[in-house]
C-alpha positions in Angstrom: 85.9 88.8 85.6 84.1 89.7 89.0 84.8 92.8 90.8 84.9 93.2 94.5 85.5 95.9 97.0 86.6 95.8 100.5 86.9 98.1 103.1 89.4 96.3 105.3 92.8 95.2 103.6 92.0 92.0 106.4 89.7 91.1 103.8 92.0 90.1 101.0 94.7 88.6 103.9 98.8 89.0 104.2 98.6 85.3 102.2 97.1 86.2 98.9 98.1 89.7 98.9 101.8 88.8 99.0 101.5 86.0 97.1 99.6 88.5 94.1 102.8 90.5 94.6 105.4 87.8 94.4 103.9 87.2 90.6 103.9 90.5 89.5 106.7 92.3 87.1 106.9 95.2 89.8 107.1 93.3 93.6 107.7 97.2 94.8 108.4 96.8 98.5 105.8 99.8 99.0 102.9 97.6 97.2 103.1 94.8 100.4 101.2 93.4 102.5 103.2 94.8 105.8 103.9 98.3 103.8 100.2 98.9 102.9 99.0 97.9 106.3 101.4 99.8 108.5 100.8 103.4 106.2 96.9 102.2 106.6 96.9 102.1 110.4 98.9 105.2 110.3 97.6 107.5 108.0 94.5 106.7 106.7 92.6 108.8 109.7 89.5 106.9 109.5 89.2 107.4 106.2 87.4 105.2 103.9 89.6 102.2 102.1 88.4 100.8 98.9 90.5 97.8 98.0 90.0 96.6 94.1 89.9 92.9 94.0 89.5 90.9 90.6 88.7 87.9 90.5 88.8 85.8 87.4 86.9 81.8 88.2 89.4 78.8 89.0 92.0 81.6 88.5 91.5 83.3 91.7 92.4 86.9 92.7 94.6 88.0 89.4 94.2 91.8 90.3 94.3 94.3 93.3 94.1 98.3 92.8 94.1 99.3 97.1 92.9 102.5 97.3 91.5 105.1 99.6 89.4 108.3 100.1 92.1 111.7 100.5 89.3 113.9 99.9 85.8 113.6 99.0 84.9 112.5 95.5 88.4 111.1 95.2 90.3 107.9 95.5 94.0 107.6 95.9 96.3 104.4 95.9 97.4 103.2 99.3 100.8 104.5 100.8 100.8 107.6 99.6 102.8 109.8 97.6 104.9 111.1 100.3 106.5 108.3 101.6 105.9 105.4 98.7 108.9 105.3 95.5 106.9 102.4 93.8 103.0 101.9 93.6 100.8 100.5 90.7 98.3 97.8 89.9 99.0 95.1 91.5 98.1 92.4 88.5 98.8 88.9 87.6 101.9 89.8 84.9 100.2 89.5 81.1 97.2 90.5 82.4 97.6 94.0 83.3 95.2 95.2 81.0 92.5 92.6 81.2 92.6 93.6 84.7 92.3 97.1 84.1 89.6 97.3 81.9 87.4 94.9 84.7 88.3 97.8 86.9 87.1 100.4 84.8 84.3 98.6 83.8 83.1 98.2 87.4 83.5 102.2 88.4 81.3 103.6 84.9 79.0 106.0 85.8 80.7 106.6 89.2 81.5 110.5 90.1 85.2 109.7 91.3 88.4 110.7 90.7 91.3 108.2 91.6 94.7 109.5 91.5 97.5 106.9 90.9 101.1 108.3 92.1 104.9 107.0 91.6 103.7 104.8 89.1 106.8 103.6 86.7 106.6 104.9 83.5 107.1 101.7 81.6 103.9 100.2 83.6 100.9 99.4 81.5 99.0 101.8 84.1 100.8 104.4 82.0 101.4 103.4 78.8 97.9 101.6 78.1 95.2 103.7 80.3 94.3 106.7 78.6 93.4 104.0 75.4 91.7 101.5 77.8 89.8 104.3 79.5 88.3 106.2 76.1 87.0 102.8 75.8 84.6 103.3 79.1 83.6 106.5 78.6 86.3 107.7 81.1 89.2 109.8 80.2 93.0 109.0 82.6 95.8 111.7 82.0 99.2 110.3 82.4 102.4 112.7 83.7 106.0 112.6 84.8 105.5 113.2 88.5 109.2 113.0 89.4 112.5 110.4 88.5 114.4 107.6 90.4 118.3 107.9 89.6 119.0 104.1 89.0 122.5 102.4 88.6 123.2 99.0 87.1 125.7 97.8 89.3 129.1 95.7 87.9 130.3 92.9 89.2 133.4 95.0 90.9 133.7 97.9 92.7 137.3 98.4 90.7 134.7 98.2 87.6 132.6 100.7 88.9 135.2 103.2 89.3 136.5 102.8 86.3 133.0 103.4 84.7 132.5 106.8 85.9 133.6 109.7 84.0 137.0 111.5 85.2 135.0 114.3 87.4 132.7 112.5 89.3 135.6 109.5 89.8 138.1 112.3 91.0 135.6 114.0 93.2 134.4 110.8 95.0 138.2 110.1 95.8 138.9 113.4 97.2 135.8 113.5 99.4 136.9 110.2 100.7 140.3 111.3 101.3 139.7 114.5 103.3 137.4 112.6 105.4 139.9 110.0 106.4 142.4 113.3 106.8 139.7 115.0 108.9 138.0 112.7 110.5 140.2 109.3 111.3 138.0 107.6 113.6 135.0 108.0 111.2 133.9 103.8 110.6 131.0 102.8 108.5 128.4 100.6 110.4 125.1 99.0 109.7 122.1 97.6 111.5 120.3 94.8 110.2 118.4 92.9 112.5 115.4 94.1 114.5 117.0 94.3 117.8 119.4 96.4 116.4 117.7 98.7 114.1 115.0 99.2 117.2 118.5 100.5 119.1 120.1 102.6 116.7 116.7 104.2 114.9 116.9 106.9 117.4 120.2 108.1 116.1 119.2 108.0 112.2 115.6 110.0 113.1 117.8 112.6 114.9 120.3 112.8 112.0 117.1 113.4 109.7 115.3 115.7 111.8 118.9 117.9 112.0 119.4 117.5 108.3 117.7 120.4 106.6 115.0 122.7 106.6 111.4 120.8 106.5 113.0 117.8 107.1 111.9 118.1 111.0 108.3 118.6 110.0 107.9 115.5 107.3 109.8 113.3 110.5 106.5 114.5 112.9 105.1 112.2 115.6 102.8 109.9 113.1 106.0 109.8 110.5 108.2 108.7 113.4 105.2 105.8 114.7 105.2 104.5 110.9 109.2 104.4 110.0 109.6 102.3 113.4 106.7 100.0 112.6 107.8 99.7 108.8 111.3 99.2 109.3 110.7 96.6 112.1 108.4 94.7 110.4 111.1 94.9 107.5 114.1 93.7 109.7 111.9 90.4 110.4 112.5 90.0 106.7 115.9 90.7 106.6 114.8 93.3 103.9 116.1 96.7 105.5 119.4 97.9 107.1 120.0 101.3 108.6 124.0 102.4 108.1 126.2 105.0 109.8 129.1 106.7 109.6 129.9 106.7 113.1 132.7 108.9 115.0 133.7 108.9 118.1 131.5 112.3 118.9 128.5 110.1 117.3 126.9 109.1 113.9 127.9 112.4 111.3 125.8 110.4 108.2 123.1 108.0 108.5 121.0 106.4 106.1 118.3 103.9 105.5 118.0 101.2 102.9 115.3 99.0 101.3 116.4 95.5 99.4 114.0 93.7 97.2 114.8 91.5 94.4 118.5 92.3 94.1 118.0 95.4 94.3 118.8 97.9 97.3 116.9 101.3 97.5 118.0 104.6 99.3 115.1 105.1 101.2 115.7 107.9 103.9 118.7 109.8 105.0 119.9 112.2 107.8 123.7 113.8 108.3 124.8 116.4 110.6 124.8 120.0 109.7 127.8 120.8 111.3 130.1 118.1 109.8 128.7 118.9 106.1 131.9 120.6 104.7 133.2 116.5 105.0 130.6 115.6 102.7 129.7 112.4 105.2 126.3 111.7 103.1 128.8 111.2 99.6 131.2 109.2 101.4 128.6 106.7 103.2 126.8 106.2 100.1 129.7 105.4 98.4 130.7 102.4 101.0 126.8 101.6 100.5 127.1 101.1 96.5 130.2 99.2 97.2 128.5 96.8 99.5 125.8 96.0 97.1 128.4 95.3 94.4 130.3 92.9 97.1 127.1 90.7 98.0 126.1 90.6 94.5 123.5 93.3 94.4 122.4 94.1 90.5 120.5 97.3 91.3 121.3 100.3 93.3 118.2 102.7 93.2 118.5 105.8 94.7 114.1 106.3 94.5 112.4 108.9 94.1 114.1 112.6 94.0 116.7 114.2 92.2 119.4 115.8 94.8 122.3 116.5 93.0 124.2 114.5 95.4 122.7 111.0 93.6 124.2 111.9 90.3 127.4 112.5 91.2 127.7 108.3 91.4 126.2 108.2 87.5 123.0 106.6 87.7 120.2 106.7 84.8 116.7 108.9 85.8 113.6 106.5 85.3 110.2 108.6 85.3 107.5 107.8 87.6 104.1 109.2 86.5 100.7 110.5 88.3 97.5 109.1 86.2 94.3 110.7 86.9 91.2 108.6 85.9 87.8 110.4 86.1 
């Protein structure tokens, strides 16, 4: 296997990036072409890119590990911890390892850290490193870095209720209740296409910015530039929505979603503070799961974080992990 790096992503192309992707057993949303390029033009600062590519003969490009400097002497994965849920290898599937070990091959010798974040726990990255690395004289370190809450969706949303346990199932009925008591004009919408998420993203980065505490300083000016790039380029694809619950005064709960292989992902949300006794976040997210199960969804991830609001619909927590190689 031949080892190259690049320091343009242009240099590998949208084609063969995405196509790499499409093969893989991950496909992570965060890991494409128009994900990776956008948080590249955005964040990286100037800052030097170093994108893995393997190549194996008449095979072609079978891996890609995109990666960049965040501080001298190390090498972090493209996208970022802070806004990425999913990031890994990206590897021809079966070949994970081979791939790997070309990789760490290539970098013996070398005085570099590179720091791997929101990797799933089940990937090879983390379950077969540390071995492959003793191997090369290196040494990787593999930790929980945080969870996704993930739900298997039924084929019913009558199903789903009557899956939950008798708390959560009662609470999510009287939430919904008082809101209809409370607030009777309250109507659930969505935006899908690009003209009208590019109309209604105003609203949702308000709703986020009003939210909480710190959430007005993660939603700065750059943050704001990349979610509007990101999340147009997404629309294109049909493969975002932004929803609201919408009143008459204005949205009260807003929220943004990601779909990729059946699966939708809660990606960003925003409510207002002053309509929080109504619990409009719990209420929205519950017309949200019951849209995926009505168009067939199988997954509902809620990504990365724990907030105790996610549980209250039962999903499962599946680790991520940080892996260190040096």
């Amino acid at each position: 296997m031949k080892v190259l790096v690049h320091d343009r992503l242009e240099a590998v192309g949208a084609f063969a990036w995405d196509g790499l992707l499409a093969a893989t057993r991950l496909r992570s949303p965060f890991l494409s072409w128009t994900w990776q390029t956008e948080w590249a033009r955005v964040f990286a600062d100037g800052r030097r890119l170093a994108i893995h590519c393997v190549h194996d003969g008449s095979d072609g490009l079978v891996g890609l590990l995109p990666l960049h400097e965040s501080a001298p002497g190390t090498l972090q994965l493209l996208g970022g911890p802070d806004v990425s849920d999913y990031l890994d290898l990206i590897a021809v599937p079966g070949r994970e390892e081979e791939v790997w070990m070309a990789l760490l091959q290539s970098r013996s010798g070398e005085r570099v850290e590179w720091e791997l974040h929101a990797v799933p726990a089940a990937s090879p990255t983390a379950t077969s490193l540390a071995q492959l690395a003793a191997t090369c004289g290196l040494t990787a370190s593999v930790t929980v870095e945080e969870r996704c809450p993930v739900l298997a969706l039924p084929s019913s949303w009558e199903a789903y209720l009557a899956s939950l346990s008798g708390k959560h199932r009662h609470e999510l009925m009287r939430k919904t209740r008082r809101l209809e008591r409370d607030a009777p004009d309250a109507r659930v919408s969505s935006a899908s296409a690009p003209a009208e998420i590019e109309a209604r993203i105003g609203e949702f980065l308000d709703l986020h910015r009003r939210s909480r505490a710190g959430k007005a300083g993660f939603m700065d000016e750059r943050m704001e530039q990349f979610f509007r790039r990101v999340l147009a380029a997404f629309a294109e694809r049909g493969a975002c929505r932004l929803w609201f619950l919408d009143t008459s005064s204005g949205p009260i709960a807003a929220f943004v979603t990601i779909e990729w292989d059946a699966r939708v992902g809660l990606y960003n949300s925003g409510f207002d503070p002053a309509r929080a006794a109504l619990s409009p976040g719990v209420v929205l997210l519950a017309q949200l799961v019951r849209d995926a199960i009505a168009r067939g969804r199988r997954t509902f991830d809620f990504l990365r974080g724990e907030e105790r609001y996610k549980y209250e619909f039962e999903p499962v927590p599946e680790a991520v992990c940080a892996v260190r190689i040096q």
